[in-house]
Backbone and ligand atoms as CSV (ligand in chain L), in Angstrom:
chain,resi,resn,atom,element,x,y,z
A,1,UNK,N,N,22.526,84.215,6.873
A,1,UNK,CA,C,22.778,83.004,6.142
A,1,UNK,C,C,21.788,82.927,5.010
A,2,UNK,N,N,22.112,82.719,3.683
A,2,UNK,CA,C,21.454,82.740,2.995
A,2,UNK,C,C,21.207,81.178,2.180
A,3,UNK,N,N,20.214,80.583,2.282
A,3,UNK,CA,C,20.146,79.443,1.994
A,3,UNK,C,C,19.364,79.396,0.878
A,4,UNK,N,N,19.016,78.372,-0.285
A,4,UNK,CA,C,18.201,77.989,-0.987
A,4,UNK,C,C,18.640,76.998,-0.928
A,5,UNK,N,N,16.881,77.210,-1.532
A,5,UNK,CA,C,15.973,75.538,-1.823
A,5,UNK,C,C,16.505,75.314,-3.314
A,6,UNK,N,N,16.866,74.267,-3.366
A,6,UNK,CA,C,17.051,73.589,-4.805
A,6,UNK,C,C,16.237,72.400,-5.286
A,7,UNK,N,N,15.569,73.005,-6.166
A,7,UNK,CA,C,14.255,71.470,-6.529
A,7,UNK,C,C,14.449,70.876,-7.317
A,8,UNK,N,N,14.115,69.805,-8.380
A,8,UNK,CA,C,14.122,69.677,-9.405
A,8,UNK,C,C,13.248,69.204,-10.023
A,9,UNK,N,N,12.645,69.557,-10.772
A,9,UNK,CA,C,10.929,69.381,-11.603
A,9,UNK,C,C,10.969,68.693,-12.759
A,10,UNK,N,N,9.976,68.030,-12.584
A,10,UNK,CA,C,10.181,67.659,-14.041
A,10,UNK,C,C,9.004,67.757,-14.840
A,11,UNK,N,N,8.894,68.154,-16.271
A,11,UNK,CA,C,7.826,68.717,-17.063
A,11,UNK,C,C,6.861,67.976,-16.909
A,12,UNK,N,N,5.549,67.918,-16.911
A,12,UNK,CA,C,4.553,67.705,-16.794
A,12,UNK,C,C,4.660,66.206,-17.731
A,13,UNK,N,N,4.743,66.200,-18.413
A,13,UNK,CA,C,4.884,64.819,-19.292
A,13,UNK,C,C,5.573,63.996,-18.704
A,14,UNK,N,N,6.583,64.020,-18.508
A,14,UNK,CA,C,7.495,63.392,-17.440
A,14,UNK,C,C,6.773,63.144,-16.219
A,15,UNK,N,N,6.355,63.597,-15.373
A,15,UNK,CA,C,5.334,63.436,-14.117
A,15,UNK,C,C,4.330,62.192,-14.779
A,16,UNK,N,N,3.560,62.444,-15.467
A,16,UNK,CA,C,3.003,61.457,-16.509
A,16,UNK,C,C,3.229,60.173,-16.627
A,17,UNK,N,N,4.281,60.293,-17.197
A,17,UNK,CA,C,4.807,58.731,-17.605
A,17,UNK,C,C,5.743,58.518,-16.151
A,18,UNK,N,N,5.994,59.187,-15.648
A,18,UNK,CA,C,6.917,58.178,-14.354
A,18,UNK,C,C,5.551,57.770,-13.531
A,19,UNK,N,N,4.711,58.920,-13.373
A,19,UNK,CA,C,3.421,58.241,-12.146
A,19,UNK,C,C,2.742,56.899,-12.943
A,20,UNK,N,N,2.392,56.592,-14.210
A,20,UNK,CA,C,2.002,55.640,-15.056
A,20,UNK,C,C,2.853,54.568,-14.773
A,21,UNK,N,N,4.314,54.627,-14.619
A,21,UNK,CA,C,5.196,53.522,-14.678
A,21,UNK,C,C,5.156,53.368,-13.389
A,22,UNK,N,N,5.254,53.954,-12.304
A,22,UNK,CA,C,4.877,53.268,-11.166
A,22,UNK,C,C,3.400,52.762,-10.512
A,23,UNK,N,N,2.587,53.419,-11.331
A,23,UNK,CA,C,1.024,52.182,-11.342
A,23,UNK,C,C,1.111,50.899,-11.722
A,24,UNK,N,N,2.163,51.074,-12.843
A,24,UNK,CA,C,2.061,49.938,-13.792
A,24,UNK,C,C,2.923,48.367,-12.778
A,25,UNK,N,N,3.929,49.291,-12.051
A,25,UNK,CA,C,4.857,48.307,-11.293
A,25,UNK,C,C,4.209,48.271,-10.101
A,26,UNK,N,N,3.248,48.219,-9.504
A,26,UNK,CA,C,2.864,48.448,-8.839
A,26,UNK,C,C,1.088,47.503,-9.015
A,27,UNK,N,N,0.558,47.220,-10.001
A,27,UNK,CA,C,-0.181,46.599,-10.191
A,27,UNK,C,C,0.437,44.925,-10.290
A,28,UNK,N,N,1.958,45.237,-11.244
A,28,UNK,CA,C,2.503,43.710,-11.751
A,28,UNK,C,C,2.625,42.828,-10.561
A,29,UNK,N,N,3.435,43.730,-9.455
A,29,UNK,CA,C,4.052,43.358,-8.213
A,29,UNK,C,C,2.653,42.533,-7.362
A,30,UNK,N,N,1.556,43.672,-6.992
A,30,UNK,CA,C,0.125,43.026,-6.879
A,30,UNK,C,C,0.011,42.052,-7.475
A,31,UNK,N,N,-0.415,41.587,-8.765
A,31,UNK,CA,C,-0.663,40.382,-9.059
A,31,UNK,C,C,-0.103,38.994,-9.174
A,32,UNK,N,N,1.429,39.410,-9.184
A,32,UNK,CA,C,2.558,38.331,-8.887
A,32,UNK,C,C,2.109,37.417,-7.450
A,33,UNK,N,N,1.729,38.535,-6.630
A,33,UNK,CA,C,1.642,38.193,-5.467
A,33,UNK,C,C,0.569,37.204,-5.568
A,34,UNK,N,N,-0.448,37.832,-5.881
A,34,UNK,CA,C,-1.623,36.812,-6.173
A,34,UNK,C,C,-1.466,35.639,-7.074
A,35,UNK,N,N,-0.633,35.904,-8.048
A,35,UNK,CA,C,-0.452,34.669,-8.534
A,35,UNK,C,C,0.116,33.519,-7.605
A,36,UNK,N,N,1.386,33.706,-7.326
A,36,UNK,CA,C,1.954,32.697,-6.269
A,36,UNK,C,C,1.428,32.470,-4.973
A,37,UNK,N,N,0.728,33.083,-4.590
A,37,UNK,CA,C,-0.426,32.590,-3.394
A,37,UNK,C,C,-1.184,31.009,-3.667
A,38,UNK,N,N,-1.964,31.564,-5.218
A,38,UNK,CA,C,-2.676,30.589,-5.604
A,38,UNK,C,C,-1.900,29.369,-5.696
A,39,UNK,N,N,-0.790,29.196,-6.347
A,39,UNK,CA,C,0.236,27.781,-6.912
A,39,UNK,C,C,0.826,27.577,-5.258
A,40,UNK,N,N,0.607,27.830,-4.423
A,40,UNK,CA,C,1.392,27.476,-3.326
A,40,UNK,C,C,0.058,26.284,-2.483
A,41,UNK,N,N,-0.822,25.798,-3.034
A,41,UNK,CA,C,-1.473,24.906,-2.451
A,41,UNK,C,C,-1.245,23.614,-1.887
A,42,UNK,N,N,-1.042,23.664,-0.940
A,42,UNK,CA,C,-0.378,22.133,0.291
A,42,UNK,C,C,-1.174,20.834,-0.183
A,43,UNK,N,N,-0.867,19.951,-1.047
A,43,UNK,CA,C,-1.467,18.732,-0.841
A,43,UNK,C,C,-2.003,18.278,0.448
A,44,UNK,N,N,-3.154,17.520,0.234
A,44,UNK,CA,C,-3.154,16.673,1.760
A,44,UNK,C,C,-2.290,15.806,2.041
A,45,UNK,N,N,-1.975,15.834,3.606
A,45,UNK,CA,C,-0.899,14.642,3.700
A,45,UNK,C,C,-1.381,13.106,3.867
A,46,UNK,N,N,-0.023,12.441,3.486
A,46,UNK,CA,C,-0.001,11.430,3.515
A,46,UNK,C,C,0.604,10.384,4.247
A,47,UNK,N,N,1.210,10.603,5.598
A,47,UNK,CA,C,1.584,10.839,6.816
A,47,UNK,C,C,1.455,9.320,7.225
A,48,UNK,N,N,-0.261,9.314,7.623
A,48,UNK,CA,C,-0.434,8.061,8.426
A,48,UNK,C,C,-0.641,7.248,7.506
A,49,UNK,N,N,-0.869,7.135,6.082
A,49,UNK,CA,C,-1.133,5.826,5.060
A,49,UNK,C,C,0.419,4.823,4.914
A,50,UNK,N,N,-0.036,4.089,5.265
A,50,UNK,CA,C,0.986,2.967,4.907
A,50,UNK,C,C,0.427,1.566,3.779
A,51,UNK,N,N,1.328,1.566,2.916
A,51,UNK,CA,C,0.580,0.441,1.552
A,51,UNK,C,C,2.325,-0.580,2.139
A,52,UNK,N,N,1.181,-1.615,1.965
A,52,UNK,CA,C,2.571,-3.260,1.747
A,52,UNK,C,C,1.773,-4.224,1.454
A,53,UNK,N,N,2.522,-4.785,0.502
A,53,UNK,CA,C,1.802,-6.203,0.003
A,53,UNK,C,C,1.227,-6.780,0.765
A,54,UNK,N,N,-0.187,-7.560,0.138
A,54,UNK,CA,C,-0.542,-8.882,1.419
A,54,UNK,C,C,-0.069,-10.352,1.038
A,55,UNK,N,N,0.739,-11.167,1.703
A,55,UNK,CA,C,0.916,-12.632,1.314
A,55,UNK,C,C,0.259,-13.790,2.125
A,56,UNK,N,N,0.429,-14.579,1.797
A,56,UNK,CA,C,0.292,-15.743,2.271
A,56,UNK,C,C,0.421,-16.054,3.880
A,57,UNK,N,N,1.371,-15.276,4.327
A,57,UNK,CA,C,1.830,-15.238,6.036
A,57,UNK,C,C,0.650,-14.765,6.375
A,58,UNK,N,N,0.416,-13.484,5.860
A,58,UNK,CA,C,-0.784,-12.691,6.427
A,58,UNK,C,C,-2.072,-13.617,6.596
A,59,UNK,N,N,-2.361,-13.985,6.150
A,59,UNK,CA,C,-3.721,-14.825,5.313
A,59,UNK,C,C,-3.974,-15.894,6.145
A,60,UNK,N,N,-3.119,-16.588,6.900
A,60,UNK,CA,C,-2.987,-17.996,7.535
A,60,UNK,C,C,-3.824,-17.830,9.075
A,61,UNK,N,N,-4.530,-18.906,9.013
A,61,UNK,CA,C,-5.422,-19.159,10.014
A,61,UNK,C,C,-4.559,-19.189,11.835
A,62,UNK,N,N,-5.004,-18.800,12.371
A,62,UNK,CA,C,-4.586,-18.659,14.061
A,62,UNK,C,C,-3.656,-20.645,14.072
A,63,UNK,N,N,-3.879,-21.401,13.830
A,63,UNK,CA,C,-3.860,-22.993,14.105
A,63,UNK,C,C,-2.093,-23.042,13.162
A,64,UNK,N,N,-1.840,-22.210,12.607
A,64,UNK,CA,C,-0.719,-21.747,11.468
A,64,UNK,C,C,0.096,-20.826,12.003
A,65,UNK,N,N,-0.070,-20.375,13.295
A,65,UNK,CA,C,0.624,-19.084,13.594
A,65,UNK,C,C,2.210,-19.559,13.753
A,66,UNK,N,N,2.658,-20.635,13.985
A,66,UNK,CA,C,3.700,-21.796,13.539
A,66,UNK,C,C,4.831,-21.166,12.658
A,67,UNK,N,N,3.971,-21.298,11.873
A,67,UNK,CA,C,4.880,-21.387,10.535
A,67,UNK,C,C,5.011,-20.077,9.699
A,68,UNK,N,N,5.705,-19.889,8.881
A,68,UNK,CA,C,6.031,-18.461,8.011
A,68,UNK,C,C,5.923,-19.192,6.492
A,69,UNK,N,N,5.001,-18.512,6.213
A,69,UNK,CA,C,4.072,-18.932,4.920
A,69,UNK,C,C,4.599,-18.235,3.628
A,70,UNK,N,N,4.841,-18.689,2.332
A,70,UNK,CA,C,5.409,-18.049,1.553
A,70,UNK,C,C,4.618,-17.658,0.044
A,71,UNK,N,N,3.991,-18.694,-0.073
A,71,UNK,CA,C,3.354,-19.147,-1.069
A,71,UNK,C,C,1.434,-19.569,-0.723
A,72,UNK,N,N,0.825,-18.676,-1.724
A,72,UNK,CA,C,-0.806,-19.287,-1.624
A,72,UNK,C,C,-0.693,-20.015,-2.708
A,73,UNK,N,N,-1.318,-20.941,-2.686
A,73,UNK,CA,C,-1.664,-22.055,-2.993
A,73,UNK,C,C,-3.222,-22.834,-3.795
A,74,UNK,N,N,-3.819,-22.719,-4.372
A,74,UNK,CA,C,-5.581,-22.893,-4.467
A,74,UNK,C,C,-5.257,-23.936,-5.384
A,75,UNK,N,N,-4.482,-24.642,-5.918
A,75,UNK,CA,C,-4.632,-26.308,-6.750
A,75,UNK,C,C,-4.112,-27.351,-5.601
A,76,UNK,N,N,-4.764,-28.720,-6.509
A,76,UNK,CA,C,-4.718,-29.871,-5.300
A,76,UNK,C,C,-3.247,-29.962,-5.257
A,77,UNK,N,N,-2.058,-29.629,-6.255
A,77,UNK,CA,C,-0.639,-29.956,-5.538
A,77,UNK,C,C,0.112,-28.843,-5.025
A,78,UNK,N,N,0.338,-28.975,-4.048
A,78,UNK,CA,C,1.448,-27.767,-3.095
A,78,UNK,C,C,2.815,-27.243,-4.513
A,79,UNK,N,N,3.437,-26.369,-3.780
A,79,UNK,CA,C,5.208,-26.375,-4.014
A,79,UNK,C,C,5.634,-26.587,-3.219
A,80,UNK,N,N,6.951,-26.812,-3.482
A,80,UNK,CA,C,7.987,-27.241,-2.704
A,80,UNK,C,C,8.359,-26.049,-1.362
A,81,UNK,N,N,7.575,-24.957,-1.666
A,81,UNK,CA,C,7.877,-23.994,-0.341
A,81,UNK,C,C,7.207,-23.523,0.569
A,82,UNK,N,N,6.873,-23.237,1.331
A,82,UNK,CA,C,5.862,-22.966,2.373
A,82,UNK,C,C,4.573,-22.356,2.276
A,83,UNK,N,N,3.619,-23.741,1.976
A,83,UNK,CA,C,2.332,-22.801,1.286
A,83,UNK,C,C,1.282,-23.106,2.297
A,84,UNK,N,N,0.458,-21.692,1.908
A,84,UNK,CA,C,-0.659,-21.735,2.523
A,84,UNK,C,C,-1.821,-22.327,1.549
A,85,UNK,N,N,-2.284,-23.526,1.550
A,85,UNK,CA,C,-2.690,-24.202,0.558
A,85,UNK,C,C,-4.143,-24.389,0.835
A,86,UNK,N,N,-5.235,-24.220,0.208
A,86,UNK,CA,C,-6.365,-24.197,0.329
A,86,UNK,C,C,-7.392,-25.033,-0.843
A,87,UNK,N,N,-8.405,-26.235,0.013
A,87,UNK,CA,C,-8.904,-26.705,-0.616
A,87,UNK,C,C,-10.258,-25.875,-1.073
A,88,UNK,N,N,-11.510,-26.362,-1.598
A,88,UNK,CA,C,-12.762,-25.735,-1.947
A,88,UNK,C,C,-13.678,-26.407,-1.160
A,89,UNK,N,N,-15.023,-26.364,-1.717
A,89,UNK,CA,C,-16.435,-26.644,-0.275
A,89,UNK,C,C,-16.722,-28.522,-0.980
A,90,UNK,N,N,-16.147,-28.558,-2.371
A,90,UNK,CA,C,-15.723,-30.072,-2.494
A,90,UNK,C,C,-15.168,-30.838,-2.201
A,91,UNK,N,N,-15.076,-32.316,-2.020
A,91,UNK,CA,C,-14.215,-33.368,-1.366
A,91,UNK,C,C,-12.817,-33.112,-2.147
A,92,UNK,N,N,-11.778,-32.843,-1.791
A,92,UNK,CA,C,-10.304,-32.186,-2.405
A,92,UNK,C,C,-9.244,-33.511,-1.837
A,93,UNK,N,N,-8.434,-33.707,-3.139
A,93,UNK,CA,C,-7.353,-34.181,-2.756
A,93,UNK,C,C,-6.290,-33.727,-2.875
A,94,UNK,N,N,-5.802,-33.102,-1.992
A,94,UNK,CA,C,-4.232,-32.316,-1.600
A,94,UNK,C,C,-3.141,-32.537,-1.000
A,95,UNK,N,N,-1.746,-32.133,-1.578
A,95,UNK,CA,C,-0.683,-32.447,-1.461
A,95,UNK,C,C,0.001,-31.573,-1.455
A,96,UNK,N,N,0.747,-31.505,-0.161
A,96,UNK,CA,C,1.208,-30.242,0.106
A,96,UNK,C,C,3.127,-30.432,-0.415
A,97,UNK,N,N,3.292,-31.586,-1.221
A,97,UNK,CA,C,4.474,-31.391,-1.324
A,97,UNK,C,C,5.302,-31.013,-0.234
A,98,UNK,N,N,6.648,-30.871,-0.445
A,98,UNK,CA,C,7.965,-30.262,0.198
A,98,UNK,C,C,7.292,-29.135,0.999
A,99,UNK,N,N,8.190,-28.315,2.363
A,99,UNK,CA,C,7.863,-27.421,2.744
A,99,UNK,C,C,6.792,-27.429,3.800
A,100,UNK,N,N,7.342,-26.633,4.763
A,100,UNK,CA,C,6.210,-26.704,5.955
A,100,UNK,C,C,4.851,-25.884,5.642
A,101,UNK,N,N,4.033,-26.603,5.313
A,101,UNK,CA,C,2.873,-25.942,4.746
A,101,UNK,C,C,1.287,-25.527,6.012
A,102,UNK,N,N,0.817,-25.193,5.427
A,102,UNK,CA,C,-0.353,-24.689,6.106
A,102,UNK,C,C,-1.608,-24.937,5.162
A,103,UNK,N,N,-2.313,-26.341,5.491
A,103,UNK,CA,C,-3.598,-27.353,4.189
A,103,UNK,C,C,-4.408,-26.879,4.755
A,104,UNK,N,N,-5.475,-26.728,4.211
A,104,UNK,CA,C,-6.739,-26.183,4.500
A,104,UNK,C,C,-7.891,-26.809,3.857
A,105,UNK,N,N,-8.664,-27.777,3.865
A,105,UNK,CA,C,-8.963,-28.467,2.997
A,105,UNK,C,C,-10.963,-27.855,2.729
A,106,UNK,N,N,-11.152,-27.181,4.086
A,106,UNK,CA,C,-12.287,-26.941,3.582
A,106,UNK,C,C,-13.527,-27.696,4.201
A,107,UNK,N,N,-15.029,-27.660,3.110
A,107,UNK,CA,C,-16.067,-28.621,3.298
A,107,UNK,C,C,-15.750,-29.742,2.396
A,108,UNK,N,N,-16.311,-30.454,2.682
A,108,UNK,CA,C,-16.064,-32.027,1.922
A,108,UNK,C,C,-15.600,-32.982,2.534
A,109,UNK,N,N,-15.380,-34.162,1.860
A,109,UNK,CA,C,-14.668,-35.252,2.570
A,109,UNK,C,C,-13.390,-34.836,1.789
A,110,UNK,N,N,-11.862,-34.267,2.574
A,110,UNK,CA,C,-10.829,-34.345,2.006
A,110,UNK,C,C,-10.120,-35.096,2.133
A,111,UNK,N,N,-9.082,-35.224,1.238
A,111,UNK,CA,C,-7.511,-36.312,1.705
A,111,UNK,C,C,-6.522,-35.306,1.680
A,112,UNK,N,N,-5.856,-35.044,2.997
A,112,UNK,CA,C,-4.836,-34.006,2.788
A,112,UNK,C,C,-3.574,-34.767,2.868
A,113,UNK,N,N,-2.325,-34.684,2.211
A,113,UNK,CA,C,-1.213,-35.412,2.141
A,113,UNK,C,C,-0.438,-33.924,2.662
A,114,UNK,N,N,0.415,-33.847,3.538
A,114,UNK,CA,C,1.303,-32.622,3.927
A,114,UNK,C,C,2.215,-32.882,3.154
A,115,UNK,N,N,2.814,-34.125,2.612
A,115,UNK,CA,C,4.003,-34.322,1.898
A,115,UNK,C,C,5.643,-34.207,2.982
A,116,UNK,N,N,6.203,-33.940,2.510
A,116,UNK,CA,C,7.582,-33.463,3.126
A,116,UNK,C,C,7.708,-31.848,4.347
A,117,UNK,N,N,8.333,-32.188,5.152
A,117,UNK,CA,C,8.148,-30.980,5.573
A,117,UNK,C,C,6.924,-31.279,7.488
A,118,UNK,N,N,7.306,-29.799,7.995
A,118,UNK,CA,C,6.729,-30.189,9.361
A,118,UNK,C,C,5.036,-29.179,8.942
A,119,UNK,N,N,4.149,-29.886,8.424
A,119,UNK,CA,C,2.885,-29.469,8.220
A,119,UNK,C,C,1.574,-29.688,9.225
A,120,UNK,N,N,0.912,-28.554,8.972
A,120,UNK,CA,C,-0.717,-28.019,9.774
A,120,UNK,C,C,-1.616,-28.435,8.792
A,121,UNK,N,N,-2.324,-28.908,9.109
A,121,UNK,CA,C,-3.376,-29.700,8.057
A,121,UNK,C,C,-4.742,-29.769,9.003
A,122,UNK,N,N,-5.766,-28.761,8.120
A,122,UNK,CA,C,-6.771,-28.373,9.073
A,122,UNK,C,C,-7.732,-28.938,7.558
A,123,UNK,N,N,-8.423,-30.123,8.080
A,123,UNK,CA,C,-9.263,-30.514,7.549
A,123,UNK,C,C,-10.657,-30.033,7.099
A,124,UNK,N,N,-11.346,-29.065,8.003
A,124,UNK,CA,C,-12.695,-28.518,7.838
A,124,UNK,C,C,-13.765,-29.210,7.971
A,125,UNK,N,N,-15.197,-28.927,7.548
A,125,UNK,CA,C,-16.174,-30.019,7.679
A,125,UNK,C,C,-16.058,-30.839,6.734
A,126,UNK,N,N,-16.732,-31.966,7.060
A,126,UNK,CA,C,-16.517,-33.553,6.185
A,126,UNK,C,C,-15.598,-34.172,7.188
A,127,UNK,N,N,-15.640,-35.529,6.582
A,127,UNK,CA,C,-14.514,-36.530,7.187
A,127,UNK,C,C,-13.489,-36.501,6.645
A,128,UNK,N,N,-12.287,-36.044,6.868
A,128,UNK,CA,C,-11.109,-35.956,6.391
A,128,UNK,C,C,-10.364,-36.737,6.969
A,129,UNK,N,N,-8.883,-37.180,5.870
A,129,UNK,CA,C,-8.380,-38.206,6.107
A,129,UNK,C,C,-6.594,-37.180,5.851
A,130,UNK,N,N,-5.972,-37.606,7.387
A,130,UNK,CA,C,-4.894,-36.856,6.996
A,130,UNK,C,C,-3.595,-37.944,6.726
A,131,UNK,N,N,-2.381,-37.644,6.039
A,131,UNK,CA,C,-1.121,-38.076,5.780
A,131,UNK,C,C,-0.155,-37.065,5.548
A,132,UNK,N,N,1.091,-37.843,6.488
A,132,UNK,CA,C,1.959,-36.752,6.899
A,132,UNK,C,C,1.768,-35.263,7.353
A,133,UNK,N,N,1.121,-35.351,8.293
A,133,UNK,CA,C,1.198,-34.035,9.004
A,133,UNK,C,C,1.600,-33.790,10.271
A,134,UNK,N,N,2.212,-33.367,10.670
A,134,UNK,CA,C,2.816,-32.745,11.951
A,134,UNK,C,C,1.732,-32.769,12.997
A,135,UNK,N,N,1.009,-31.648,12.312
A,135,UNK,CA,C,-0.793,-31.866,13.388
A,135,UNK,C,C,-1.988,-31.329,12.213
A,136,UNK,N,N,-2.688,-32.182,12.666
A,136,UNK,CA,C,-3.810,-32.055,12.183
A,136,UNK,C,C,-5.223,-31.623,12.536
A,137,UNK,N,N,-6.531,-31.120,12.205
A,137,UNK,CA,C,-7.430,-30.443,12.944
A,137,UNK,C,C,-8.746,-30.622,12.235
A,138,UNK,N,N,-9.434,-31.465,12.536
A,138,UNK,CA,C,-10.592,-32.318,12.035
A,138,UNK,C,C,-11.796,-31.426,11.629
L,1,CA,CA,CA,4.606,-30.179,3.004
């Protein structure tokens, strides 16, 4: 049986530039890699953070747990909707208007008026004088 080998060579120049072109693809491929390694960086998570507004409900004293509060309040006249209304460490005269409110009057001698509505009217220190309130807390 007579067999041959059949090769095929290629000129020295050729050897050349193909071994060059596969360094060359062969470096790109390498650094691609490295590139996208780097850009693949995981933010930290954010998983357990929870953000929500704070209102007025939130804010309301244990003596208020009653009522569902809508509106803060810091001048002597209420609104008409469920405020959590707060006097200062001065004698305050407040009016809680309409709405089941939540008065807070503070230090001082206050006058709390609840106005309309089934109202908590927590007087603070001083002698306070309450009108229309549901209950009141000296
Ligand atoms: Ca009221």
């Amino acid at each position: 049986m007579n067999s041959r080998l059949v090769t095929h060579s290629l000129a020295p120049t050729r050897r050349i530039a193909l071994a060059s072109l596969l360094l060359s693809v062969t470096l790109l491929l390498g650094s691609a890699t490295t590139a996208t390694g780097a850009a693949n960086v995981t933010p930290a998570s954010k998983i357990t953070v929870s953000v929500r507004p704070i209102g007025a409900n939130d804010l309301k004293p244990s003596q208020c747990a009653t009522l569902t509060l809508t509106t803060l309040v810091t001048s002597p006249t209420g609104t008409n909707a469920a405020d959590l209304q707060l006097g200062t460490p001065a004698a305050d005269n407040l009016d809680g208007k309409n709405g089941a409110d939540c008065i807070i009057g503070g230090a001082g001698d206050d006058a709390i008026n609840g106005g309309g509505g089934a109202d908590i009217c927590i007087g603070g220190p001083g002698t306070d004088t309450f009108t229309n309130c549901t209950t009141s807390y000296q």
